[in-house]
N, C-alpha and C positions, 0 to 999 in steps of 0.2 A: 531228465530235464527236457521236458517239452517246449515248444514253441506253441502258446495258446492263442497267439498272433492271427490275422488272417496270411497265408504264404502267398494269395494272390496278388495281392496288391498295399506290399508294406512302402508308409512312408518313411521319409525321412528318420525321425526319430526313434522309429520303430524299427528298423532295422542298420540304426547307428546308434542311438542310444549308449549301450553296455563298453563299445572300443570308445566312445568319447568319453566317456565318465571317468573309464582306468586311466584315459592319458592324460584328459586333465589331471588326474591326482598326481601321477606319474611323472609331469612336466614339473607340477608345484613343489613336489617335495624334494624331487632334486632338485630344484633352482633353490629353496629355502635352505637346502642342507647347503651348497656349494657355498650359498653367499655367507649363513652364519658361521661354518667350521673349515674355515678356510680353504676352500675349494674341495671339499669332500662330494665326493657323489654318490649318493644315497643309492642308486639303482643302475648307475655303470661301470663295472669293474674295468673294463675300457679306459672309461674316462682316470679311473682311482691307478693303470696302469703308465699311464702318461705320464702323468703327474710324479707318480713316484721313478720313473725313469727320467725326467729333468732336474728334480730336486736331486737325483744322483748327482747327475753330470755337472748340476752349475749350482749345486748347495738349496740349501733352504728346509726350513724344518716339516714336520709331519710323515717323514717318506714311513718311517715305521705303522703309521693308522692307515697310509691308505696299500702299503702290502699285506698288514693285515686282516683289511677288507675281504679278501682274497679266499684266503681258508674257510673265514666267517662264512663268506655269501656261498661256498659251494659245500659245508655242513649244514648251514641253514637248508638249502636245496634237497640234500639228502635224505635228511630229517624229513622235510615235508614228501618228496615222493614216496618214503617208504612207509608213512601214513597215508599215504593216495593208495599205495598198492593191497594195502590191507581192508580200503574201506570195502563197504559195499552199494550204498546207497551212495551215486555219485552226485548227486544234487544236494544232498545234506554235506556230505566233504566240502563241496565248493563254497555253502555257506561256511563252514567253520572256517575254511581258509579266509574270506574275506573277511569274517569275526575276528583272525587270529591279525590279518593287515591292519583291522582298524586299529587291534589292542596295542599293539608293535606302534603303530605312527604315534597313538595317544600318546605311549612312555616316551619317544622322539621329543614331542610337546613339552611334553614334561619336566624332562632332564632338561632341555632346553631353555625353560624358566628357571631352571632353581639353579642348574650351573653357571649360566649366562654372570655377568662380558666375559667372553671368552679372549683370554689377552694371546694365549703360547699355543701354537698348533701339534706344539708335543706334549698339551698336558692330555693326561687320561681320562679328565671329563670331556673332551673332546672325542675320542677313542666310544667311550659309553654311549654319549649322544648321536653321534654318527651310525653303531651300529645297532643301535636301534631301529633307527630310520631303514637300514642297509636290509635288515631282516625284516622288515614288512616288505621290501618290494623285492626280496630274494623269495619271499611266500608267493606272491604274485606270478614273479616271471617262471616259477613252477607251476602254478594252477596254465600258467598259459600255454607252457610247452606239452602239458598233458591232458585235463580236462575241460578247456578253452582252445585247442588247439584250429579253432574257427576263427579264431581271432588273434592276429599280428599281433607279437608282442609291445607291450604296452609303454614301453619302457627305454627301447634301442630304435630311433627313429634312421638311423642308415639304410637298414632292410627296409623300411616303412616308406621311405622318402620315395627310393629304386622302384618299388611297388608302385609309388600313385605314380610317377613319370612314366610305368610301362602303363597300366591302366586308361594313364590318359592319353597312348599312342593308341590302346586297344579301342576304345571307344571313339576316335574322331576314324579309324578306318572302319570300323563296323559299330554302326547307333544302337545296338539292340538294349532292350532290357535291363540281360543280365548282364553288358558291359555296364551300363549305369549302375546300374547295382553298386557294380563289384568296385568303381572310382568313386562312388557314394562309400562306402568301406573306409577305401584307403585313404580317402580325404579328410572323414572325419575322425581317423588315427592321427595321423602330420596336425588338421587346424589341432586337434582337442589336445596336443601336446603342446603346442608353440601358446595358446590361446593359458591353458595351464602355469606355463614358464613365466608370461607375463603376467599373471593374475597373482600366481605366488610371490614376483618380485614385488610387486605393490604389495601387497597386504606387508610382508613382512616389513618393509620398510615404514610400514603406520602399527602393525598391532605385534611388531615382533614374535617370537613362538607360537604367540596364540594364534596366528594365521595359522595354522595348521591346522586348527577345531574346522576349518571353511571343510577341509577334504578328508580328514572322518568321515563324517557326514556322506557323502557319497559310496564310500566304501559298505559302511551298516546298511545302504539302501540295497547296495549289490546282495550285500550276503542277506536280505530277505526275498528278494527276487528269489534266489539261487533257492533257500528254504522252500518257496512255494514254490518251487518248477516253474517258472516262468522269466526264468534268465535265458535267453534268446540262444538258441542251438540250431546251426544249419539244416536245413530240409533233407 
């Protein structure tokens, strides 16, 4: 996976491009999943950890989908690294994964039409729809621990936030370059998730599920990028 880029002097987009794209999508479809299946988070088990530790302590349904989540999201992980470990052409892998993100979000979509209003947080169509969602970006935050590993995960903006606040101490004590660079990076990780979160709550709230078709889209551009070697990999 080459960079067919110039390395001398990438702009903006050009060398932010690939982490804005994941987090938009990454911001959207967890803010779409939390708002339609009641508080489900599609891509932080973190978040699905909480949750089901409250609904312990002070009641309230779904604790069963989102400890579920659990198993799901770290089979799903499995699964894909141990199709990572066998490929060989790493830039062809990385398309399929983003092929296999986009197929995972579409059936999210999907399910989400045809099950929709979702009235009980412990029905099973709930369960279906969520892990749908769960396993496209459990594909994701594998390709990024392994063969994106240039790029902060797309997904858990805590590490990401930490990052641009040092970044941004980095760069006002020393201007160079590659500090810009590097708060160019992490900046456009934080906006392209928040920017994401807000985009997905809007849509959803006018075109319900079908907001989801907006971030498809993005994902099939990644995995043609990835196909032709020219999904962005560090120098």
């Amino acid at each position: 996976m080459e960079n067919i880029d110039n390395p001398a002097a990438p702009g903006f987009w050009k060398s932010c491009r690939d982490p804005l794209l994941l987090t938009i999508v990454g911001g959207a479809v967890d803010t779409i999943g939390f708002i339609a299946l009641f508080g489900f988070f599609t891509a932080h088990v973190t978040g699905n950890l909480v949750l089901a530790g409250a609904a312990w302590v002070k009641g309230g349904p779904g604790i069963w989908i989102k400890l579920g989540a659990i198993p799901l999201f770290i089979l799903t992980v499995a699964i894909t690294k141990y199709w990572i470990d066998r490929s060989v052409q790493k830039h062809t892998t990385l398309s399929y994964l983003f092929l296999g993100e986009a197929i995972f979000l579409t059936g999210f979509m999907l399910a989400g039409l045809y099950f929709e209003p979702f009235k009980d947080a412990n029905n099973v169509t709930v369960a279906i729809t969520g892990g749908l969602g769960l396993i496209a970006l459990a594909i994701r935050n594998t390709s990024s621990k392994t063969l994106i590993k240039h790029i902060s995960p797309s997904t858990m903006m805590t590490g990401n936030t930490t990052q641009l606040g040092i970044d941004i101490s980095n760069y006002f004590r020393d201007r160079s370059d590659s500090n810009m660079q590097k708060l160019q990076h992490s900046f456009s990780i934080v906006m392209g998730f928040v920017i994401g979160a807000f985009f997905g709550a809007f849509l959803y709230v006018y075109l319900d599920f079908w907001s989801v078709a907006f971030f498809v889209a993005p994902v099939l551009y990644l995995s043609y990028l990835a196909a032709k070697q020219r999904f962005v990999q560090p120098n």
